[in-house]
N, CA, C and O atoms as a GROMACS GRO file, in nm:
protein
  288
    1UNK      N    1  -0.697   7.519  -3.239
    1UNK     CA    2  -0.676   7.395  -3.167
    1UNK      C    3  -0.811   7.340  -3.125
    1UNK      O    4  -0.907   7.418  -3.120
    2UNK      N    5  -0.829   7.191  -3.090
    2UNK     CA    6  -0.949   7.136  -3.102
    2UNK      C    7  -0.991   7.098  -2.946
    2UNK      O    8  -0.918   7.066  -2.853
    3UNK      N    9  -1.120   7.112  -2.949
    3UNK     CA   10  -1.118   7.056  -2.763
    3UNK      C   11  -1.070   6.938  -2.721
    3UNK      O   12  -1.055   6.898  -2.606
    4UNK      N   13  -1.050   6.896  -2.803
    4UNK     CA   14  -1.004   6.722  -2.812
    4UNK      C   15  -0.850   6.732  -2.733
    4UNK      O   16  -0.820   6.680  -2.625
    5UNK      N   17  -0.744   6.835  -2.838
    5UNK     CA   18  -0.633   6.870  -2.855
    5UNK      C   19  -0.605   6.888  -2.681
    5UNK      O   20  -0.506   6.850  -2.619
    6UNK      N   21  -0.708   6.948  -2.634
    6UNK     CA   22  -0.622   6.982  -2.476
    6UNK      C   23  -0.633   6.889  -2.390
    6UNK      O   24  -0.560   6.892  -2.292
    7UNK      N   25  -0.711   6.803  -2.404
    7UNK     CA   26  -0.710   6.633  -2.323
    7UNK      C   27  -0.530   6.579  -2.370
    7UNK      O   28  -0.519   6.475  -2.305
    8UNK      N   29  -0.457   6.589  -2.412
    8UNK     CA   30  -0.336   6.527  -2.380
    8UNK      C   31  -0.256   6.616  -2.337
    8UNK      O   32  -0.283   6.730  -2.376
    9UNK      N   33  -0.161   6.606  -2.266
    9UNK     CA   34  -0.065   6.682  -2.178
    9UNK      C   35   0.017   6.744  -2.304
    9UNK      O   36   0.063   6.848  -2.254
   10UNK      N   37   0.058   6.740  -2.430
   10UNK     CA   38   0.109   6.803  -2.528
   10UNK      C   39   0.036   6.925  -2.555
   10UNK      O   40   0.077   7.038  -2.581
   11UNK      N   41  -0.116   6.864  -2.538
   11UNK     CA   42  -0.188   6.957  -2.657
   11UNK      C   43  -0.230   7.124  -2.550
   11UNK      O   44  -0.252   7.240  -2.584
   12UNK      N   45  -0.224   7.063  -2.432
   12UNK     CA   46  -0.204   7.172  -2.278
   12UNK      C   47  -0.094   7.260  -2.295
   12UNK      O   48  -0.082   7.380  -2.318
   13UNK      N   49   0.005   7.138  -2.274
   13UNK     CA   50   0.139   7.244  -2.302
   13UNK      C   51   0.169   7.307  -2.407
   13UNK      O   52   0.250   7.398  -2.395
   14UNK      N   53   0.115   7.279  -2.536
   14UNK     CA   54   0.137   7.376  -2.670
   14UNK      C   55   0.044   7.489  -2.660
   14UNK      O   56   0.078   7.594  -2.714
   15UNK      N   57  -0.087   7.483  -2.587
   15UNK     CA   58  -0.186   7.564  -2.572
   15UNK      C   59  -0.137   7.686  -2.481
   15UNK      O   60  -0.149   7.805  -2.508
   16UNK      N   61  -0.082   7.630  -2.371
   16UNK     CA   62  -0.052   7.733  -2.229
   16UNK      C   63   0.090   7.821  -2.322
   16UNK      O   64   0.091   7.944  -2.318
   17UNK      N   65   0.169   7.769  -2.378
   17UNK     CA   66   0.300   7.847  -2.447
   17UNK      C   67   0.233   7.921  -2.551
   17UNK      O   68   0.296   8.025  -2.569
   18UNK      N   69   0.179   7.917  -2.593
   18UNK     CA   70   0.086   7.986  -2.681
   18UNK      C   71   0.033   8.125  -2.643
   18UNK      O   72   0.061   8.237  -2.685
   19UNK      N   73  -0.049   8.083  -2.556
   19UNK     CA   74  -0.099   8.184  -2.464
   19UNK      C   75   0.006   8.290  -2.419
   19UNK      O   76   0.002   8.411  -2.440
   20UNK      N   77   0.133   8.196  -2.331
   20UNK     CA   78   0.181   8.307  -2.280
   20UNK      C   79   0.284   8.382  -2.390
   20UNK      O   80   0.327   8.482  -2.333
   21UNK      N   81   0.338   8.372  -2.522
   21UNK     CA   82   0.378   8.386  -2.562
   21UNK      C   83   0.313   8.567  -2.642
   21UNK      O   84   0.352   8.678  -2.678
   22UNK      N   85   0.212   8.493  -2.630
   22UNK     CA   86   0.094   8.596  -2.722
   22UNK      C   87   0.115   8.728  -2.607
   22UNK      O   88   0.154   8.840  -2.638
   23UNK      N   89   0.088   8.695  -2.508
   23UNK     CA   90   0.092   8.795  -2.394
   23UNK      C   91   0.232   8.887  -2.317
   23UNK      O   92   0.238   8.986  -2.244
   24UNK      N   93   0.347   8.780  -2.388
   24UNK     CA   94   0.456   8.846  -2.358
   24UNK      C   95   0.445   8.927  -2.512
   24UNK      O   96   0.484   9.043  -2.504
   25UNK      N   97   0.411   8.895  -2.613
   25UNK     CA   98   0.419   8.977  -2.734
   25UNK      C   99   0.346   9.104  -2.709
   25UNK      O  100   0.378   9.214  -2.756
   26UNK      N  101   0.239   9.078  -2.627
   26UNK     CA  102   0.152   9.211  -2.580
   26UNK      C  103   0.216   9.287  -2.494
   26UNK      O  104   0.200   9.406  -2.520
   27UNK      N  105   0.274   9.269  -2.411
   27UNK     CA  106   0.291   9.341  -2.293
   27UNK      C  107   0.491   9.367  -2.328
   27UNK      O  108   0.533   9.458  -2.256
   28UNK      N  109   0.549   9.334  -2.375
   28UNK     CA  110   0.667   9.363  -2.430
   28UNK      C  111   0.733   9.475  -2.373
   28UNK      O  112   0.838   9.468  -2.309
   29UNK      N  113   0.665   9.583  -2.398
   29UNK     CA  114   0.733   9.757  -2.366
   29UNK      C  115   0.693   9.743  -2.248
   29UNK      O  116   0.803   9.773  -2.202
   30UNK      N  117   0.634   9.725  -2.161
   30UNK     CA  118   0.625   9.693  -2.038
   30UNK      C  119   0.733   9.595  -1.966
   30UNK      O  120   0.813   9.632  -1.880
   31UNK      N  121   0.723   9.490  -2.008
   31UNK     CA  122   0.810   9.392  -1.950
   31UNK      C  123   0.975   9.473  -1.969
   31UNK      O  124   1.049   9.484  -1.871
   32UNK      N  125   1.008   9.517  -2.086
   32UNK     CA  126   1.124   9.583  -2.128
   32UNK      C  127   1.122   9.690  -1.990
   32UNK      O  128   1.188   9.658  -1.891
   33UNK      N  129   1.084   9.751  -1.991
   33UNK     CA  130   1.061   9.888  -1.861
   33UNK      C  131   1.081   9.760  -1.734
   33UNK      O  132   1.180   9.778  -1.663
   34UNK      N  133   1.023   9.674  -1.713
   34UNK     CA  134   1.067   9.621  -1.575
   34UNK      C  135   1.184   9.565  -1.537
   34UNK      O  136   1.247   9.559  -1.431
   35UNK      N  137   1.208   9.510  -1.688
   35UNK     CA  138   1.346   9.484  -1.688
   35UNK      C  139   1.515   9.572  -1.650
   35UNK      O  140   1.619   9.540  -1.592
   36UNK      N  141   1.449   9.736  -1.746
   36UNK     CA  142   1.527   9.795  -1.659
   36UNK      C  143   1.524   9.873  -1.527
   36UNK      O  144   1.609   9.948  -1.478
   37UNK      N  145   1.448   9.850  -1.500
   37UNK     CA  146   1.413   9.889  -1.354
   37UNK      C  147   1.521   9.774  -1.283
   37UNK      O  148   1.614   9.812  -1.213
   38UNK      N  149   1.497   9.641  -1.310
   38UNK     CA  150   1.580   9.524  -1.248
   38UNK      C  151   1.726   9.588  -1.281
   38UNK      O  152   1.804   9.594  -1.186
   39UNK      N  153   1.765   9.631  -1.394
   39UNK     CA  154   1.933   9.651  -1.406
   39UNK      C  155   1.968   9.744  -1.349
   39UNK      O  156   2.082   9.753  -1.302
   40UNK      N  157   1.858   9.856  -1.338
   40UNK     CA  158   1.922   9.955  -1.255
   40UNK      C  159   1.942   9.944  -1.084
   40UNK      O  160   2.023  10.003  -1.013
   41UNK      N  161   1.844   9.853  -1.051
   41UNK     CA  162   1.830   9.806  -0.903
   41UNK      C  163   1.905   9.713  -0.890
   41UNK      O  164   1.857   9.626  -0.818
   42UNK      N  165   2.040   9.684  -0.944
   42UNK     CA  166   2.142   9.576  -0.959
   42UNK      C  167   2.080   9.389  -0.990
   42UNK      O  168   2.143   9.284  -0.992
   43UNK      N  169   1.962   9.414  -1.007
   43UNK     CA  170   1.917   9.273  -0.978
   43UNK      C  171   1.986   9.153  -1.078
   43UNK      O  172   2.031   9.041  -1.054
   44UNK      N  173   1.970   9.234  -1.203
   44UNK     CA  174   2.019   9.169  -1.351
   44UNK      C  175   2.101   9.244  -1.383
   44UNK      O  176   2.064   9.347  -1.439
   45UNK      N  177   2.249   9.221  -1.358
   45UNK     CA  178   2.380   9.267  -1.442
   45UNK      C  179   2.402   9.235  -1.533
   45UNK      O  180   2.388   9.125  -1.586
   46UNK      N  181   2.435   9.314  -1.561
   46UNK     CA  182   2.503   9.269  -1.796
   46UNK      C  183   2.647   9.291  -1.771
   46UNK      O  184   2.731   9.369  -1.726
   47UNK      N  185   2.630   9.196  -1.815
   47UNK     CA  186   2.819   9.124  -1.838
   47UNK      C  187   2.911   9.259  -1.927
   47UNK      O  188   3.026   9.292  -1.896
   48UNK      N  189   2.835   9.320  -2.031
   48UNK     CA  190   2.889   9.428  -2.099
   48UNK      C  191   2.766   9.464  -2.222
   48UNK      O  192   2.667   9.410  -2.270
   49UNK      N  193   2.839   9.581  -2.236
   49UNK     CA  194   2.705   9.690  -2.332
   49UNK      C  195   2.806   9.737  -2.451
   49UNK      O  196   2.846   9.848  -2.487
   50UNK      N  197   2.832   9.600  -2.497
   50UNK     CA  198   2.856   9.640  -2.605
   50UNK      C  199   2.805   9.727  -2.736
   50UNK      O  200   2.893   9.786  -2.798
   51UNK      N  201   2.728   9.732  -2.761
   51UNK     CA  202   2.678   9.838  -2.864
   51UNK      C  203   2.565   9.940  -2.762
   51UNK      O  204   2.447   9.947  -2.794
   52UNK      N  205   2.612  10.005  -2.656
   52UNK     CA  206   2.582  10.104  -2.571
   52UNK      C  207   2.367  10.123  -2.606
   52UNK      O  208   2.299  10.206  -2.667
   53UNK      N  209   2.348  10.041  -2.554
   53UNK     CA  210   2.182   9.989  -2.572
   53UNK      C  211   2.151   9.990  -2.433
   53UNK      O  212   2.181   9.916  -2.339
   54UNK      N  213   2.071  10.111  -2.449
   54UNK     CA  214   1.995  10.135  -2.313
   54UNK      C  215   1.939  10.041  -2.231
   54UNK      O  216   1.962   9.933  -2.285
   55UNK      N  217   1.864  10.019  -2.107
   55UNK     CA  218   1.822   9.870  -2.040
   55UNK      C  219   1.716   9.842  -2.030
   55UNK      O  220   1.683   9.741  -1.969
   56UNK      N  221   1.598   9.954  -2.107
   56UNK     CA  222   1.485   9.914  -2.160
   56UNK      C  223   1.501   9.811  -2.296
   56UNK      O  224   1.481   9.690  -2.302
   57UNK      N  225   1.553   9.920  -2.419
   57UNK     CA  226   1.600   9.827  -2.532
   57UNK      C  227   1.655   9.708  -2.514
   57UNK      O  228   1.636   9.633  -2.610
   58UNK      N  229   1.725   9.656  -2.416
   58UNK     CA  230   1.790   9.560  -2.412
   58UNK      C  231   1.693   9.460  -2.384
   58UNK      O  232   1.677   9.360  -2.454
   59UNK      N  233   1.608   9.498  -2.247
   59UNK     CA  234   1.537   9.393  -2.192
   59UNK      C  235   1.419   9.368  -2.322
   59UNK      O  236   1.352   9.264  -2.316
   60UNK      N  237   1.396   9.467  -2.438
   60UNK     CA  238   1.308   9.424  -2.524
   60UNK      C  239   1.405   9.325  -2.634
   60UNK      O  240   1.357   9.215  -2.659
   61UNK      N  241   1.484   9.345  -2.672
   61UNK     CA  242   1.570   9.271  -2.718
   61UNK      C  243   1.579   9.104  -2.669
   61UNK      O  244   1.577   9.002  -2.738
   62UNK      N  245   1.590   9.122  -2.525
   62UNK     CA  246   1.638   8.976  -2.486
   62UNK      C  247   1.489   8.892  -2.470
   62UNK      O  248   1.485   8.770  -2.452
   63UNK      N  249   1.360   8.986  -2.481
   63UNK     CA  250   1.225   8.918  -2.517
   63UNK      C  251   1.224   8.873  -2.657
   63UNK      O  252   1.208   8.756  -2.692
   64UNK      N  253   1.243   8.981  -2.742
   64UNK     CA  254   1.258   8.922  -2.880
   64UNK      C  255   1.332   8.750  -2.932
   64UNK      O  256   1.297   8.654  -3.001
   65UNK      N  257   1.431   8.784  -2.863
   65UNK     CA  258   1.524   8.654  -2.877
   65UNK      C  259   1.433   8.544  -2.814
   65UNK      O  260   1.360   8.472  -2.883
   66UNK      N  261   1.441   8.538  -2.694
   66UNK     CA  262   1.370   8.446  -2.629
   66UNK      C  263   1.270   8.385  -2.732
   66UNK      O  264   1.284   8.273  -2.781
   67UNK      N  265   1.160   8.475  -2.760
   67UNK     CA  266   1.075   8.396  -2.863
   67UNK      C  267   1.089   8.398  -2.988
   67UNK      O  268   0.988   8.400  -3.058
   68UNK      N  269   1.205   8.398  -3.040
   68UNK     CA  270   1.248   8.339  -3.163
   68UNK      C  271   1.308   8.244  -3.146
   68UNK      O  272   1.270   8.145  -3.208
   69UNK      N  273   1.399   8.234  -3.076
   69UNK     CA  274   1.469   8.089  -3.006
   69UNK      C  275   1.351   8.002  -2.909
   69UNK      O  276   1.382   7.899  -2.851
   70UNK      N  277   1.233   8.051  -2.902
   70UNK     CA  278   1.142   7.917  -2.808
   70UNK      C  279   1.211   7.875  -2.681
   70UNK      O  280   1.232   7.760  -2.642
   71UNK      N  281   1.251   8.016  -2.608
   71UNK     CA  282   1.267   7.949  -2.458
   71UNK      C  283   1.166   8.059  -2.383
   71UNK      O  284   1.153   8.052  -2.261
   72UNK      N  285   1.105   8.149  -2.451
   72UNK     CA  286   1.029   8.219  -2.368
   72UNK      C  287   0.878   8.188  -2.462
   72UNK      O  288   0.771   8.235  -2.425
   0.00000   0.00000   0.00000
């Protein structure tokens, strides 16, 4: 991306999702581990466990999705 590119409010916001995207890709097995820390501390309930997927796997799972679908 060009220095130019971050002078418009697009070229910021494609830059900053970028970034954090890269960094949730890094930190993943981590974030997954905090996640189940949250399910076990009731914070984030799951509706159901259907295919009996532990709440680390899961919370890496629901990162995966997120950035294939572009909401994380």
């Amino acid at each position: 991306m060009a220095d130019d590119d971050l002078q418009s409010p697009q070229g910021q916001r494609d830059f900053i999702r970028d970034a954090v995207r890269r960094l949730i890709e890094k930190h993943k097995a981590e974030l997954g581990k905090e996640y189940a820390r949250a399910e076990r501390d009731g914070k984030v309930p799951r509706r159901s466990n259907q295919y009996g997927m532990d709440a680390e796997r899961y919370g890496e799972r629901l990162i995966d999705d997120g950035l294939r679908k572009g909401w994380l």
